[in-house]
TORKOL-4160 file (C-alpha; in steps of 0.2 Angstrom, whole numbers, padded with zeros to 4 digits, m for minus):
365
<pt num="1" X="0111" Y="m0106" Z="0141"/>
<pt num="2" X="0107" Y="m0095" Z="0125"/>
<pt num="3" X="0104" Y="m0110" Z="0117"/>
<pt num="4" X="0089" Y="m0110" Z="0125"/>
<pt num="5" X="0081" Y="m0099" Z="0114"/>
<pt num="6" X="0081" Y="m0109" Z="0099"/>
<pt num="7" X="0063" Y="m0117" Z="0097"/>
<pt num="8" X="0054" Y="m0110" Z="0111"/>
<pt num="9" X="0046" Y="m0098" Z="0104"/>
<pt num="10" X="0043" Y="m0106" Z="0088"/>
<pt num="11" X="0035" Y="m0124" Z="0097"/>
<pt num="12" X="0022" Y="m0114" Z="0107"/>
<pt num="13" X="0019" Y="m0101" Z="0092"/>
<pt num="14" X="0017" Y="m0114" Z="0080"/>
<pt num="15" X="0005" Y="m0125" Z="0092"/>
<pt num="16" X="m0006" Y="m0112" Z="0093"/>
<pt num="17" X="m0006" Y="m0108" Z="0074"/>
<pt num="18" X="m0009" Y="m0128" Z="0071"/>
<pt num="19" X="m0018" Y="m0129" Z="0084"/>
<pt num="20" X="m0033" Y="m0135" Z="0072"/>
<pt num="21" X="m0033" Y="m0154" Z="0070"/>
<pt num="22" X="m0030" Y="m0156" Z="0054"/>
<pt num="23" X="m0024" Y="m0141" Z="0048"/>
<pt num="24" X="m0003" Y="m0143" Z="0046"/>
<pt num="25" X="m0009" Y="m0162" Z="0037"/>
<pt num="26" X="m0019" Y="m0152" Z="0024"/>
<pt num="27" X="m0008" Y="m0137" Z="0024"/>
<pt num="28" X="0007" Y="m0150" Z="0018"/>
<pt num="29" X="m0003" Y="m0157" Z="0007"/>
<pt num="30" X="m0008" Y="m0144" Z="m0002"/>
<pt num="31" X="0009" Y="m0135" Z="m0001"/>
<pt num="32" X="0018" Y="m0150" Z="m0008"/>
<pt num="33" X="0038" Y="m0145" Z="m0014"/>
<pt num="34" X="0034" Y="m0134" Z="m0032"/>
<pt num="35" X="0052" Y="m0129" Z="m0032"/>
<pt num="36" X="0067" Y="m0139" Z="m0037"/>
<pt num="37" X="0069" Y="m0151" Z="m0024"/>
<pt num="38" X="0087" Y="m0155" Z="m0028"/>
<pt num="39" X="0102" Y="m0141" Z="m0023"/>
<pt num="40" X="0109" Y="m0131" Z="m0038"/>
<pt num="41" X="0126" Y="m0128" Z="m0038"/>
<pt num="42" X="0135" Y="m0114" Z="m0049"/>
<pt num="43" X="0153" Y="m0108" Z="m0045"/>
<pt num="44" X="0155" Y="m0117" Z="m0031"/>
<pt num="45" X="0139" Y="m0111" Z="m0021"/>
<pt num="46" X="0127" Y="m0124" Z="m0017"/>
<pt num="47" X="0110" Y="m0116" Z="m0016"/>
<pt num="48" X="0098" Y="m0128" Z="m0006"/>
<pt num="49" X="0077" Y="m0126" Z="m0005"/>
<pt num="50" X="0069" Y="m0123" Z="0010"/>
<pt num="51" X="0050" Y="m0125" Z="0012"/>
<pt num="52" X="0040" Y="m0109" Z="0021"/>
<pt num="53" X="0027" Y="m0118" Z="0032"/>
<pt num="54" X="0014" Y="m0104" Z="0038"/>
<pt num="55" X="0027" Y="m0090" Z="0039"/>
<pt num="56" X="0030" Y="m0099" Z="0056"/>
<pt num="57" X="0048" Y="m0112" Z="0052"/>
<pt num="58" X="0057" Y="m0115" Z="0038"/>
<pt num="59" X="0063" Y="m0133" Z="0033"/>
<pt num="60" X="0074" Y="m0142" Z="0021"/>
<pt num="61" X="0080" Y="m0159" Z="0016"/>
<pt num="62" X="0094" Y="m0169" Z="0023"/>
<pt num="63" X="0101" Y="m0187" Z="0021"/>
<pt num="64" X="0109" Y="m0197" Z="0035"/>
<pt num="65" X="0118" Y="m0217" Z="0030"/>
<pt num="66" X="0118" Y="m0228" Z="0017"/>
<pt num="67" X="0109" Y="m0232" Z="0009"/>
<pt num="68" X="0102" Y="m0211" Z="0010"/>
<pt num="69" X="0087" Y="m0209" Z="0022"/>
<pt num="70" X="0079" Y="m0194" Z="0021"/>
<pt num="71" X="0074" Y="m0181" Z="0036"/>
<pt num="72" X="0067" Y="m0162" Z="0036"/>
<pt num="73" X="0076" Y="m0152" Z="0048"/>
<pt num="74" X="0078" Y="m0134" Z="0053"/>
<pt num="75" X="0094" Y="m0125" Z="0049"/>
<pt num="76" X="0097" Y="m0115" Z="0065"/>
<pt num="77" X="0108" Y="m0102" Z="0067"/>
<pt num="78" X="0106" Y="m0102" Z="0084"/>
<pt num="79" X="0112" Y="m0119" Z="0090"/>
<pt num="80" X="0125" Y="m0129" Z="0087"/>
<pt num="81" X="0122" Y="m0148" Z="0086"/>
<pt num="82" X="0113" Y="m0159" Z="0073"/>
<pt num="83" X="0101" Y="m0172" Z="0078"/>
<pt num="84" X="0086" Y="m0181" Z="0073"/>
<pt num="85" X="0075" Y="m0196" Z="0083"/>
<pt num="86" X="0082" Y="m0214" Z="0081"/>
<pt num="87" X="0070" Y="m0228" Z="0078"/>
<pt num="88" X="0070" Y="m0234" Z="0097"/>
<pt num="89" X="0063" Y="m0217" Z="0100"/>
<pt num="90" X="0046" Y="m0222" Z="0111"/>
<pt num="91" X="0042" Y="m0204" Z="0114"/>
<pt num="92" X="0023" Y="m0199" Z="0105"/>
<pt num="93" X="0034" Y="m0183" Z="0097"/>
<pt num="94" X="0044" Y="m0196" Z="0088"/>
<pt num="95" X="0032" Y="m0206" Z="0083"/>
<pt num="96" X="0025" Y="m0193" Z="0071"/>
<pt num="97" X="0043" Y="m0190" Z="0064"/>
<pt num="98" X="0054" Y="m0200" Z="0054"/>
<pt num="99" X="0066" Y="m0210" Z="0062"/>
<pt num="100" X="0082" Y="m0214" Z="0058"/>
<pt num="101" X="0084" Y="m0233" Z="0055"/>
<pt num="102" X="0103" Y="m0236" Z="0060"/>
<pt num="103" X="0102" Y="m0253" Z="0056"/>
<pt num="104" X="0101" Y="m0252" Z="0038"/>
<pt num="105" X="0114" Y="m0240" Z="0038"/>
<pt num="106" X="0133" Y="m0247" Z="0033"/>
<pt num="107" X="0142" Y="m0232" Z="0037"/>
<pt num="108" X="0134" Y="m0230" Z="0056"/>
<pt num="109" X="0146" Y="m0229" Z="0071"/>
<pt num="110" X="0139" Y="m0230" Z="0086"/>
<pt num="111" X="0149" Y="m0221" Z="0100"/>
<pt num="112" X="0145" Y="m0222" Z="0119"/>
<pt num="113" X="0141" Y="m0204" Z="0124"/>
<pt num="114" X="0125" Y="m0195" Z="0130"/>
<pt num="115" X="0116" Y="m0179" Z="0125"/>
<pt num="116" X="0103" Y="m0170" Z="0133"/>
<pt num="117" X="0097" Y="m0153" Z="0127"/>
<pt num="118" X="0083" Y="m0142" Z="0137"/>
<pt num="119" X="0074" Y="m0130" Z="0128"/>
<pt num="120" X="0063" Y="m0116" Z="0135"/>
<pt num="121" X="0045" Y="m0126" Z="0132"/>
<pt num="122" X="0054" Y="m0144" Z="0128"/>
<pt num="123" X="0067" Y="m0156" Z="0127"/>
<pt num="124" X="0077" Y="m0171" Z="0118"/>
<pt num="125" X="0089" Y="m0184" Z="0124"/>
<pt num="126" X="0098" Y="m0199" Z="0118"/>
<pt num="127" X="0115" Y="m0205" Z="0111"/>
<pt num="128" X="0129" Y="m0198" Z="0097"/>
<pt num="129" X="0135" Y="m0207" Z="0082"/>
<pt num="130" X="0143" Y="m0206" Z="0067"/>
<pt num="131" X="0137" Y="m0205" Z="0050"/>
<pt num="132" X="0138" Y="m0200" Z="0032"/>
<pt num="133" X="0127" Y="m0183" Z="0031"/>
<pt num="134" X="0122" Y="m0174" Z="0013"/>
<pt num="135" X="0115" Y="m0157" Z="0011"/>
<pt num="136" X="0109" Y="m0157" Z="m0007"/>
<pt num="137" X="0128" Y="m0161" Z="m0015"/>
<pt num="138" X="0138" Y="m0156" Z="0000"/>
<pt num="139" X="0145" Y="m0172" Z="0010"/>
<pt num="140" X="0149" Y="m0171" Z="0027"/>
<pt num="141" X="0159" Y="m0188" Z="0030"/>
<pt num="142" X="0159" Y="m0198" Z="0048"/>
<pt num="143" X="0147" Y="m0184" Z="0055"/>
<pt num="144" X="0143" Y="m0184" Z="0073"/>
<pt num="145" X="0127" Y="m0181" Z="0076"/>
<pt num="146" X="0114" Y="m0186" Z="0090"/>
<pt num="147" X="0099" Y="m0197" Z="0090"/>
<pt num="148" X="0085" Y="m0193" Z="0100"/>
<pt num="149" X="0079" Y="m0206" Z="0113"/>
<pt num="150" X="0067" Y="m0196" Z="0122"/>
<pt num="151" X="0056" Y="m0180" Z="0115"/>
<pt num="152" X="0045" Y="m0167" Z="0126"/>
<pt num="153" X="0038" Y="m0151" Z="0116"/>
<pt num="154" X="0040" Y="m0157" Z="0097"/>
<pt num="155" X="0023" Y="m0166" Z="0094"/>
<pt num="156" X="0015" Y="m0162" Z="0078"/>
<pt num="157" X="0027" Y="m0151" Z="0072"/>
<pt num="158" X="0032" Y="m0151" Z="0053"/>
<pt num="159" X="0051" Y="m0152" Z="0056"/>
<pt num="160" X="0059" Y="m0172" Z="0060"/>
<pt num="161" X="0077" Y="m0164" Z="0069"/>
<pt num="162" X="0088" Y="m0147" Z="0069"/>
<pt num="163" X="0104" Y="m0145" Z="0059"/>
<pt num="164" X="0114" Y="m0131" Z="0070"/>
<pt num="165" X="0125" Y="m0118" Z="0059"/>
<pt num="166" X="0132" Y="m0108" Z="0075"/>
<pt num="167" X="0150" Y="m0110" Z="0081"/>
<pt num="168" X="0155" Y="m0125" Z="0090"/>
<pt num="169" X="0156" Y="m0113" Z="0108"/>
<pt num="170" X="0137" Y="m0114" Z="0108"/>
<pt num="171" X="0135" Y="m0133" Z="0106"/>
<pt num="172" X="0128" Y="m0143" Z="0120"/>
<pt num="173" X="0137" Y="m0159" Z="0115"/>
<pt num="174" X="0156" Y="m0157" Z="0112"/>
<pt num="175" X="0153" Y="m0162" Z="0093"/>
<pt num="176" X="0161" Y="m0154" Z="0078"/>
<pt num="177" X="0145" Y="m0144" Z="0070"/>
<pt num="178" X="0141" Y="m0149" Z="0051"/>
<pt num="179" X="0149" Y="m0133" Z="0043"/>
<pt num="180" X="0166" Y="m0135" Z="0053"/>
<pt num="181" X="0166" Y="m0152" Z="0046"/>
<pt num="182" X="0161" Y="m0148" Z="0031"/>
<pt num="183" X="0174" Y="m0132" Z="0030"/>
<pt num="184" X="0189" Y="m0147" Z="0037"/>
<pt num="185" X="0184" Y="m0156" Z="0024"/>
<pt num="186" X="0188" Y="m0143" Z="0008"/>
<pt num="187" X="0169" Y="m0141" Z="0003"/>
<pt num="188" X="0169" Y="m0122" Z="0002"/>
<pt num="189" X="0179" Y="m0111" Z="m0008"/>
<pt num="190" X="0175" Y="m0098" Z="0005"/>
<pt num="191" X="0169" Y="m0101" Z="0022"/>
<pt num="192" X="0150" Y="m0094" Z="0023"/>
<pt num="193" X="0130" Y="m0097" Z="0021"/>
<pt num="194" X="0119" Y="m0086" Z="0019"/>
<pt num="195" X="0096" Y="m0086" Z="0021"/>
<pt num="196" X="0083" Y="m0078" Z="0009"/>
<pt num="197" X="0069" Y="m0082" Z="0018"/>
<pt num="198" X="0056" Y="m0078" Z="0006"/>
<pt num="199" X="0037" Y="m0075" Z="0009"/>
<pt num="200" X="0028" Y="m0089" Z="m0002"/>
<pt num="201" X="0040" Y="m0099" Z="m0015"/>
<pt num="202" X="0059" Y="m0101" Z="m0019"/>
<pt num="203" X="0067" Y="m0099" Z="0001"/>
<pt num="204" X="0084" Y="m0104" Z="0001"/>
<pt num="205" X="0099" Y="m0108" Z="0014"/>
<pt num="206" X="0116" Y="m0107" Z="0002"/>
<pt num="207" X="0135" Y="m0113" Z="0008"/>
<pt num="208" X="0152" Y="m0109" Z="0001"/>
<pt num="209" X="0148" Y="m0091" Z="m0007"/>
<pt num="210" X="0134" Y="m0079" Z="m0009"/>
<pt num="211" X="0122" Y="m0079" Z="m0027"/>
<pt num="212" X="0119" Y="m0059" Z="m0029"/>
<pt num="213" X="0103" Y="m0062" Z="m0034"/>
<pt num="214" X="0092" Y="m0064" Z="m0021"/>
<pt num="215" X="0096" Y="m0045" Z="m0014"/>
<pt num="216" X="0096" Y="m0027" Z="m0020"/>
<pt num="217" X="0110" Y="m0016" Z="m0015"/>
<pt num="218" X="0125" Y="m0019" Z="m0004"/>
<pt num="219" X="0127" Y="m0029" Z="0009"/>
<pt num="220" X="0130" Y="m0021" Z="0024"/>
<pt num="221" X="0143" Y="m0029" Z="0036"/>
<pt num="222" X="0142" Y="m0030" Z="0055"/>
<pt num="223" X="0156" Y="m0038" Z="0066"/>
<pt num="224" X="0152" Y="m0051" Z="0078"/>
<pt num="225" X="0150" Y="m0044" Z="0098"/>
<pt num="226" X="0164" Y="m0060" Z="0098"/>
<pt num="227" X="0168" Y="m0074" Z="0085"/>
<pt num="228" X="0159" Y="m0088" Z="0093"/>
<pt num="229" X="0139" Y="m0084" Z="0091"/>
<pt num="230" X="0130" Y="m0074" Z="0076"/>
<pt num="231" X="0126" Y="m0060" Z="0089"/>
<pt num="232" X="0129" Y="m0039" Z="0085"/>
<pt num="233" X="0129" Y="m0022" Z="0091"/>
<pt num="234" X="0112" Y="m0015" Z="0089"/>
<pt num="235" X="0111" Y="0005" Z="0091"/>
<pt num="236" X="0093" Y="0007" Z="0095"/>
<pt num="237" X="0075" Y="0004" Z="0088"/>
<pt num="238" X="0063" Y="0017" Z="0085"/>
<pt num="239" X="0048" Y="0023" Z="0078"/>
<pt num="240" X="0043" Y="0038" Z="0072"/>
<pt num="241" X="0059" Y="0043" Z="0077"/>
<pt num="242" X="0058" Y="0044" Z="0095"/>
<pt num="243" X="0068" Y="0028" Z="0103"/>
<pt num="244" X="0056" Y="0016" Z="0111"/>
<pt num="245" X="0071" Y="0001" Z="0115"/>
<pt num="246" X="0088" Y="m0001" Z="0114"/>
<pt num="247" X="0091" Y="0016" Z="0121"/>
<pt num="248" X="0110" Y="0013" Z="0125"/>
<pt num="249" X="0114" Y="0001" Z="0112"/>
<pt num="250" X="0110" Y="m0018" Z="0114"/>
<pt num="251" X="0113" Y="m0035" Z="0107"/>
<pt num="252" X="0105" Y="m0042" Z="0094"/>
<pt num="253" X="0105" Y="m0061" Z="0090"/>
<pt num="254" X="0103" Y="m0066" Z="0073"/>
<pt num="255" X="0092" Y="m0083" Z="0073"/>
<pt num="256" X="0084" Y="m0092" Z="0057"/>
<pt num="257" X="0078" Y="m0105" Z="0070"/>
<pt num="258" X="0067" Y="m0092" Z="0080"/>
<pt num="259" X="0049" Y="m0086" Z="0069"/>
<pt num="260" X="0047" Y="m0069" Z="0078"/>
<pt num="261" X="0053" Y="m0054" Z="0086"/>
<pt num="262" X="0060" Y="m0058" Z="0106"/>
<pt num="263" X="0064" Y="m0043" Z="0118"/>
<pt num="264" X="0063" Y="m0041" Z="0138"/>
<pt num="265" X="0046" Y="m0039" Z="0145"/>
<pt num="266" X="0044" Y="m0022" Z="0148"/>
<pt num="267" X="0051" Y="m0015" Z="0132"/>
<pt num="268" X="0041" Y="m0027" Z="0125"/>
<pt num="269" X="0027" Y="m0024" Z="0132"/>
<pt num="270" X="0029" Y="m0004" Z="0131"/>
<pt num="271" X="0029" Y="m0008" Z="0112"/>
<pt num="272" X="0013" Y="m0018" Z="0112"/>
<pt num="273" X="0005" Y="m0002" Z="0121"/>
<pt num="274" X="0012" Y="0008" Z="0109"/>
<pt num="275" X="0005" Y="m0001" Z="0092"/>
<pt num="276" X="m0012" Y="m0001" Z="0101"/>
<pt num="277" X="m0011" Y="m0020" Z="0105"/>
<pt num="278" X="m0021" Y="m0026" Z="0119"/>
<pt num="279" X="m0019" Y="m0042" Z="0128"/>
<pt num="280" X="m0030" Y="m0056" Z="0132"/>
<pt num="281" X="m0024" Y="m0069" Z="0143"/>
<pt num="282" X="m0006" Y="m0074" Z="0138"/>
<pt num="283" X="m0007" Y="m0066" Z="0120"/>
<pt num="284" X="m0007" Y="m0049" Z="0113"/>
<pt num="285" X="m0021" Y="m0045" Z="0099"/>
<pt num="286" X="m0024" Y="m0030" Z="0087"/>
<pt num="287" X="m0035" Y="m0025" Z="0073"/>
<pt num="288" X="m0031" Y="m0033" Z="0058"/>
<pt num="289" X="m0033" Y="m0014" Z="0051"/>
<pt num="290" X="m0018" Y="m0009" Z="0058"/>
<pt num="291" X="m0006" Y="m0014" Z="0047"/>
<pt num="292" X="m0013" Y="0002" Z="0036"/>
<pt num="293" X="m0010" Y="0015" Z="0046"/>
<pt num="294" X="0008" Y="0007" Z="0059"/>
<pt num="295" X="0022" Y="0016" Z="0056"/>
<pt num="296" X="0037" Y="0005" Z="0052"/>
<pt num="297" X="0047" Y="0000" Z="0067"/>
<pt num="298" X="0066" Y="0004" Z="0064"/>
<pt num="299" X="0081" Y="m0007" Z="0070"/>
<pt num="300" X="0098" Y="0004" Z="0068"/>
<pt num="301" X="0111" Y="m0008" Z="0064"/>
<pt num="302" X="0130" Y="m0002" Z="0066"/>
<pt num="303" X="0122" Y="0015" Z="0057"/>
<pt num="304" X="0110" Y="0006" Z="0045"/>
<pt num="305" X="0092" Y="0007" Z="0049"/>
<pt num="306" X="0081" Y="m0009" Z="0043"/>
<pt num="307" X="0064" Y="m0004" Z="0044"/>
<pt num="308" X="0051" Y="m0018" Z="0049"/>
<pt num="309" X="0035" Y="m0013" Z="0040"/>
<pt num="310" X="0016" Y="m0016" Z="0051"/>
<pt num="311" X="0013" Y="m0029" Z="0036"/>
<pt num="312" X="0028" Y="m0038" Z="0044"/>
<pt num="313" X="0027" Y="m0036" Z="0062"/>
<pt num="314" X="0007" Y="m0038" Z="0063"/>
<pt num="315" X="0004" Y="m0058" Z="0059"/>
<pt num="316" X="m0014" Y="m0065" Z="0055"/>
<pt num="317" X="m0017" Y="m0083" Z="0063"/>
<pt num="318" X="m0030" Y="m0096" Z="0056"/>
<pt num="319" X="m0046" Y="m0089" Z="0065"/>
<pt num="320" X="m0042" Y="m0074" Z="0056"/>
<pt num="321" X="m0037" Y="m0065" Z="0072"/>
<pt num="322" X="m0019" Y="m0052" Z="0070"/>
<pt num="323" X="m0004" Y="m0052" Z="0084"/>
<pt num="324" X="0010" Y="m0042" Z="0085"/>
<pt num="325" X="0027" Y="m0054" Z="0082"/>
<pt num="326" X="0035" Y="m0045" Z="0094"/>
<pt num="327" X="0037" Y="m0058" Z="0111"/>
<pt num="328" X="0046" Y="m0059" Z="0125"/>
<pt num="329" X="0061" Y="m0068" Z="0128"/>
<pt num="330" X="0058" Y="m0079" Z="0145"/>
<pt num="331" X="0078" Y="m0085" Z="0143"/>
<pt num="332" X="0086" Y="m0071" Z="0157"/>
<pt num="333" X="0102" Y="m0062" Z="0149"/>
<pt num="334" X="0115" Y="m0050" Z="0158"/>
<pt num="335" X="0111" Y="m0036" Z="0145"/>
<pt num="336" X="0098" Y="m0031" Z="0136"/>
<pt num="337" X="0095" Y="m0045" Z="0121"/>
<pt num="338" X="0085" Y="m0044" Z="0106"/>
<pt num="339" X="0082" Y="m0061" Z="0094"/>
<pt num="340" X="0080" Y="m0055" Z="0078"/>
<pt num="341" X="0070" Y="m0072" Z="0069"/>
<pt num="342" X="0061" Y="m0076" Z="0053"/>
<pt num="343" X="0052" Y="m0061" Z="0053"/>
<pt num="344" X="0065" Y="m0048" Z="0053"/>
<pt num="345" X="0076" Y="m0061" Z="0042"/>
<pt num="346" X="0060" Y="m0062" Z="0026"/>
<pt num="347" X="0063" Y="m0043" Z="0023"/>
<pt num="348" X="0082" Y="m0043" Z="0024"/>
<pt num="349" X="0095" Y="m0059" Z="0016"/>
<pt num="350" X="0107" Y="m0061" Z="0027"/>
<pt num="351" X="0124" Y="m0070" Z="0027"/>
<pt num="352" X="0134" Y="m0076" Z="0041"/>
<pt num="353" X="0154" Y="m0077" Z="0035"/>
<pt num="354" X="0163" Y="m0087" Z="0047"/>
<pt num="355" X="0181" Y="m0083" Z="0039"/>
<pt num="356" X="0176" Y="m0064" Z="0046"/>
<pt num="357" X="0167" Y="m0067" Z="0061"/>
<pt num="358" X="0153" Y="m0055" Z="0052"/>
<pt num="359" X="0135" Y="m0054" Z="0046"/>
<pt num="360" X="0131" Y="m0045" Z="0031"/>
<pt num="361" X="0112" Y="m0038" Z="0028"/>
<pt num="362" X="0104" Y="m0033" Z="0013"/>
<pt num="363" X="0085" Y="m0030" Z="0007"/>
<pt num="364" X="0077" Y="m0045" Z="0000"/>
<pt num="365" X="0070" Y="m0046" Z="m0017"/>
């Protein structure tokens, strides 16, 4: 299932990065919420803060029930489904999470189905229910949404659930996704969110319009391959103008909920050769130099380039060690697929409009 894709290369990323004891405690600490912790909203656009943790997932605040119980999830364009772990989760990934406390909820409906979602290095089961959802000052009303029983692959990580922005095709559970609900419910003026994913302070994840600001430009517009997952048309990828992937066109999902760059083995591998990576067990390494003297990689987008600088696509870890953030993608697909994560997305805002069944793509400020 593309679904797969999701966290997997961001849980094994991310425990290697944290993999430090105490490190992700110290970091949070230190990083605490500098911004406005409460969504704006100007002309009908609520523009909600999202928290960069070591370039490596981005996380915001949600409320589930009432009284409001508070949860930091990831808003994942590449699934569908909300869920977070329930308080009669046993599972050690739980326990280090906020659980949701149903109990001393008075909106909460249970219901009686199941969910079970596998991910590439991890998995969550449990039950659905209904509840009263806010985003900042959006409302989502009798919400379904799953509470996880059972955890594999999510210990230590700074994230308690995922809020899934894809269309309800790519949903596990047959649930009506948040924004659908939201969008039944007259929230919007218009029918889109859009990422700036910034680098240190002030990332954001914005519904109902787009704030001009956080761009330079125009936005270029890209239709959908089809309406029913953020995925597009990608011409090639290049470098120093000869083609080094993509050669006859690709597809390219679009996915705030992945950290780096995925490809197919050998193209990704051919690309490591070609940067001057070498590997070492599992992993790829390079000199931390490098980033001087890369060329920028290119990523031709319906006739746009969107260049990927070596300051982007080289990552230095907490031993002081670089990698390329270019991996592969160990979920099989029928064509050549390219996941274009949080690393392509900090360089370029992005908004997904779901009235147009397009993504628009503009340099970040």
């Amino acid at each position: 299932m593309l679904n797969e894709r999701i966290p997997l290369t961001k849980v094994k990323t991310m425990r290697k990065t944290l993999s430090e004891k105490n490190m992700l405690n110290n970091f949070l600490k230190e990083q605490a919420y500098r911004l406005s912790q409460i969504s704006s909203r100007g002309s009908n656009i609520t523009i909600h803060p999202l928290r960069n943790i070591m370039d490596m997932v981005y996380v915001g605040k949600i409320t589930i029930g009432t009284p409001p119980q508070e949860f930091q999830v990831v808003f994942d364009t590449g699934s569908s489904e909300l869920w977070v772990p329930s308080v009669f989760c046993p599972s050690s990934a739980c326990s280090t999470h906020i659980r949701f406390r149903h109990l001393e909820s008075s909106t909460f409906r249970p219901t009686q189905k199941t969910f079970s979602i596998t991910y590439g290095s991890g998995s969550t089961k449990g039950f659905l229910a209904y509840d009263t959802v806010r985003i900042g000052d959006l409302l989502s009303t009798d919400q379904e949404f799953g509470l996880s029983m059972e955890e594999h692959g999510f210990e230590d990580l700074p994230f308690d659930g995922v809020l899934g922005l894809n269309y309800p095709d790519m949903s596990f559970i047959t649930t009506i996704p948040i924004f659908d609900n939201l969008k039944n419910q007259g929230a919007f003026s218009e029918p889109v969110f859009a990422f700036y994913l910034g680098k240190a302070k002030g990332s954001v994840v914005m519904f109902g319009g787009v704030d001009h600001h956080y761009y330079k430009g125009e936005l270029n517009w890209v239709p959908l391959i089809h309406a029913g997952d953020w995925s597009v048309h990608m011409d090639r990828i290049s470098m120093k103008r000869k083609v080094i992937a993509c050669s006859g066109g690709c597809e390219a999902l679009v996915d705030t909920g992945t950290s780096l760059i995925l490809g197919p083995r050998r193209l990704v591998n051919n690309i490591q050769k070609l940067i001057g990576a070498t590997p070492q067990g599992s992993e790829h390494y390079i000199s931390c130099f490098a980033v001087y003297t890369l060329p920028s990689i290119i990523f031709t987008i319906n006739g746009i380039n969107y260049p990927v600088p070596a300051r982007a696509y080289i990552h230095k870890d907490s031993r002081g060690h670089c990698y390329p953030t270019f991996k592969e993608n160990t979920v099989s697909t029928s064509t050549e697929t390219w996941i274009l994560g949080d690393v392509f997305l900090r360089l370029y805002f992005s908004v997904f409009d779901r009235g147009n069944d397009r993504i628009g793509l503009a340099q970040a400020v």
